[in-house]
C-alpha positions in Angstrom: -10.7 -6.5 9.0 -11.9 -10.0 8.6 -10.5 -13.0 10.1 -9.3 -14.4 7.0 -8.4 -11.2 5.1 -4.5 -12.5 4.3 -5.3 -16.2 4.2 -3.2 -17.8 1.4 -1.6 -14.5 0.4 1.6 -14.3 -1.1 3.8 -11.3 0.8 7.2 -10.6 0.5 9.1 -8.3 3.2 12.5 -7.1 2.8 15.0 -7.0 5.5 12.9 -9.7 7.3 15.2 -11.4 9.3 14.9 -9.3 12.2 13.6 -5.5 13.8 10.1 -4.4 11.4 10.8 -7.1 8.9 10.6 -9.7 11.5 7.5 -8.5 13.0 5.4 -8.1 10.1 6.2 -11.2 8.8 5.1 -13.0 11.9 1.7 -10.5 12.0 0.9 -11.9 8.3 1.9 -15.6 8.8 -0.3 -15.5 12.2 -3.1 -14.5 9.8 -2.7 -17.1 7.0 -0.6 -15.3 4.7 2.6 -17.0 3.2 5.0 -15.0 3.6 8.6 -14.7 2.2 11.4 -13.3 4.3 14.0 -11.4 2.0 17.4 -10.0 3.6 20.5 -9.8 3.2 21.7 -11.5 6.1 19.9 -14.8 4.5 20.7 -16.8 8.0 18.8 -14.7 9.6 15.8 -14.9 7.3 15.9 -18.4 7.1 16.2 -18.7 11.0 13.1 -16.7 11.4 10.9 -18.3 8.4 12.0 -21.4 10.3 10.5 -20.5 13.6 7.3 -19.5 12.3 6.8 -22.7 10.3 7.5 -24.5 13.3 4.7 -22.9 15.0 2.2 -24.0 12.4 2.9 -20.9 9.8 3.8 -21.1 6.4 7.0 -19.0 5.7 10.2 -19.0 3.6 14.0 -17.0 4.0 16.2 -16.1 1.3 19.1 -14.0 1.0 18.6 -11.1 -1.0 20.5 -7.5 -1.6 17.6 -5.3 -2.3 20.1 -3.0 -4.5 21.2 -6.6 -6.7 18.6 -5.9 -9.9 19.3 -9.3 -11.2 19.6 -11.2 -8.1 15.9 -9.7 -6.9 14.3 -10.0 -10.4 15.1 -13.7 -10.2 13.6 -13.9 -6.1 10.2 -12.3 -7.7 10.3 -14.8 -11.1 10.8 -17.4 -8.9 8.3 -16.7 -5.9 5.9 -16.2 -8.5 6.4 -19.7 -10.3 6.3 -21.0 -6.5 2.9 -19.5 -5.8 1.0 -17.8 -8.7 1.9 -14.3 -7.5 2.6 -11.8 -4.9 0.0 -10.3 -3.4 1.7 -7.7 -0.8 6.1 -6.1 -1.2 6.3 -4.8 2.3 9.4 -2.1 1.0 11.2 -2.3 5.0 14.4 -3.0 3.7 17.1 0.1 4.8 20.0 1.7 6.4 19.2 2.3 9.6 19.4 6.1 11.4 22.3 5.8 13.7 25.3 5.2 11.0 23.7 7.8 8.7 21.5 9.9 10.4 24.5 13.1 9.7 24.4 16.3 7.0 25.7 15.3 3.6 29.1 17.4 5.0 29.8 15.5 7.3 28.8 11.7 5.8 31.1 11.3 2.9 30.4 10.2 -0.6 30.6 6.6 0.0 28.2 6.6 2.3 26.3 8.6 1.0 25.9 6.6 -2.2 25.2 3.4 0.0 22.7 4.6 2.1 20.6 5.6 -1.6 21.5 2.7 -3.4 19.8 1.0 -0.5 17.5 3.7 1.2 15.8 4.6 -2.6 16.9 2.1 -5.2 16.2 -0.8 -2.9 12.7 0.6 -3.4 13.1 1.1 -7.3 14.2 -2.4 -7.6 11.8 -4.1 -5.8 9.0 -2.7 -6.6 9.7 -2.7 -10.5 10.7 -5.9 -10.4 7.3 -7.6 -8.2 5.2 -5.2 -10.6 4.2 -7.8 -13.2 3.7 -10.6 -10.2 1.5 -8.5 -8.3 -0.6 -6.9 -11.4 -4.4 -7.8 -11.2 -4.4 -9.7 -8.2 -7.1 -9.0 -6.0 -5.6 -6.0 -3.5 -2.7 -6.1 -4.7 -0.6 -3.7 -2.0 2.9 -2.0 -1.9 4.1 -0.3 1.7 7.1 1.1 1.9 8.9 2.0 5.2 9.6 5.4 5.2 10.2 7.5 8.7 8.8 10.5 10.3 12.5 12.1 10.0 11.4 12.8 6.3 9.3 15.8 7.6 12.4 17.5 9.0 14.8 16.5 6.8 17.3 17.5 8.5 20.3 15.0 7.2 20.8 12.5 4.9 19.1 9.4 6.4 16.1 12.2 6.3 16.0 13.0 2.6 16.8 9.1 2.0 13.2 8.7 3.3 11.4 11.8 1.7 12.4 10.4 -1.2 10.6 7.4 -0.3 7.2 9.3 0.4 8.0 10.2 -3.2 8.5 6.8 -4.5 5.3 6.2 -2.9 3.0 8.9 -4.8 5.0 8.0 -7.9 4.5 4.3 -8.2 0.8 4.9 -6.9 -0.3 6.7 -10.3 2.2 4.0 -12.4 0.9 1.2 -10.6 -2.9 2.5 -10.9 -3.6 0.3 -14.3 -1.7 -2.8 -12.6 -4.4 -3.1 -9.5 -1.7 -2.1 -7.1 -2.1 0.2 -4.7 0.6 1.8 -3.1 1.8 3.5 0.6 3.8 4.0 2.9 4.3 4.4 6.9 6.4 6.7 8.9 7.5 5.6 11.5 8.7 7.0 14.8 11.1 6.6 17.3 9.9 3.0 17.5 11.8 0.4 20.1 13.3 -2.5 18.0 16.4 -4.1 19.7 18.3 -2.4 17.0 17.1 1.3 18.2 17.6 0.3 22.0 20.5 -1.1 21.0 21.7 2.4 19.3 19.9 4.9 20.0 21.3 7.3 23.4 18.7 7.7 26.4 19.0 11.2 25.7 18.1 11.1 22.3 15.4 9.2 23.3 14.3 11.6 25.8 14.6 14.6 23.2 12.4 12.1 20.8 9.6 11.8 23.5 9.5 15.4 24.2 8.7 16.1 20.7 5.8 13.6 20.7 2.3 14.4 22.2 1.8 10.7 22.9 4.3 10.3 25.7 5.1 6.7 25.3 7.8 4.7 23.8 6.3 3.6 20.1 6.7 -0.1 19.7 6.8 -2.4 17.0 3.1 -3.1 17.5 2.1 0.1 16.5 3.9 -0.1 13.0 2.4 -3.8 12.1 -1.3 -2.4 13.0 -0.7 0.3 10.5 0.7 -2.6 7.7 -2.3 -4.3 8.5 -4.5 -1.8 8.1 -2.4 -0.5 4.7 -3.0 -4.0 3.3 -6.0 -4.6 3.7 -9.3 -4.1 2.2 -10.7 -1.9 4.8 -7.8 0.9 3.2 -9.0 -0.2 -1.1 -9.6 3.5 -1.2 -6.3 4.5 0.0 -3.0 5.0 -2.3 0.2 7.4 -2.9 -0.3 8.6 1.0 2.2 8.1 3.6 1.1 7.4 7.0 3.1 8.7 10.2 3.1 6.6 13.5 4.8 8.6 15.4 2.9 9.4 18.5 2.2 12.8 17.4 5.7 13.6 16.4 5.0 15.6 13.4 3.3 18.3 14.9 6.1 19.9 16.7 8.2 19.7 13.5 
């Protein structure tokens, strides 16, 4: 891709105050995009939006519940009034695997409903409501964060995020007309501080004994795929789902 392919684009990246979020938001600021950091914890979006200006990057945090209709119809309105459009919804925003990565038995209603309302909805919601911001601008993108346990589905957290892949093939052919194209990435087991944080050793060693890469994935590896996703080098890409997972799939 070009040198200047995201200069003075417009991107918005839920749960960007820290993990994924945080990361591709630095990757697009570092490459001329603006980029606005939405999460709920809106100290830790500002905080980060913060740092980045300070190193010469143009960035902004606000709080926002990515299951609030109102509250993100009014972020999009008012991003768009601030600078003509949105050009890229990075869909990262989610509950993550460890609290909810159980069968529907054993999670309970109430969590179940949560992890949806934010897991699914949260990509309803945004992407409805940054679909009239984002329509014919010049590769216009939408990737959504959706994980390679969608292709075991195996619990909840795993059907949360086949139902993203869905989302993803849906929107695609809505957003067609609009200019927008539409993705998604799988991830891995991918080291944030959050997984390390989490995730057992041993679970991590089963993990790595699935993949045919043997190598912890890192963030890296996911922001090269957004990259790739939203730029014009994939214009004839939408509605597909990309796994980063070192291989992973294949042993599923």
């Amino acid at each position: 891709m070009s040198e200047d392919e995201y200069q003075d684009k417009v991107a918005v990246v839920t749960g960007g105050g820290r993990g994924l979020g945080h990361a591709f938001g630095a990757a697009l600021v570092a490459r001329g995009a603006h980029v606005v950091l939405a999460d709920v914890d809106g100290a830790a979006a500002t905080s980060a939006a913060a740092a980045f200006t300070a190193r010469g990057g143009s960035a902004t945090g606000t709080v926002c519940d990515v299951t609030d209709e109102d509250g993100v119809a009014e972020m999009m309105s008012g991003i768009a009034e601030r600078h003509g459009g949105v050009d890229i919804l990075v869909n990262n925003a989610g509950l993550h695997a460890a609290d909810y990565y159980h069968p529907f038995t054993q999670l309970g209603l109430t969590k179940i409903r949560r992890l949806f309302e934010v897991n699914v909805m949260g990509v309803v919601i945004c992407s409805l409501a940054a679909r009239e911001a984002m329509s014919g601008r010049a590769g216009a993108s939408i990737i959504n964060i959706s994980s390679s346990a969608a292709y075991a589905n195996r619990n909840a957290y795993a059907v949360s995020k086949l139902a993203v892949r869905g989302l993803t093939m849906s929107f695609a052919r809505e957003f067609a007309d609009d200019g927008i194209r539409v993705n998604a990435i799988a991830p891995g087991l991918i080291f944030t501080d959050t997984i390390r944080a989490e995730v057992p050793r041993t679970e991590v060693e089963r993990a790595l004994g699935q993949q045919i890469v043997r190598r912890e994935g890192t963030e890296g590896d996911i922001v090269e795929a957004l990259l790739y996703l939203a730029s014009t080098k994939a214009s004839f890409l939408t509605g597909e789902t990309l796994r980063v997972a070192g291989g992973f799939g294949l042993s599923v």
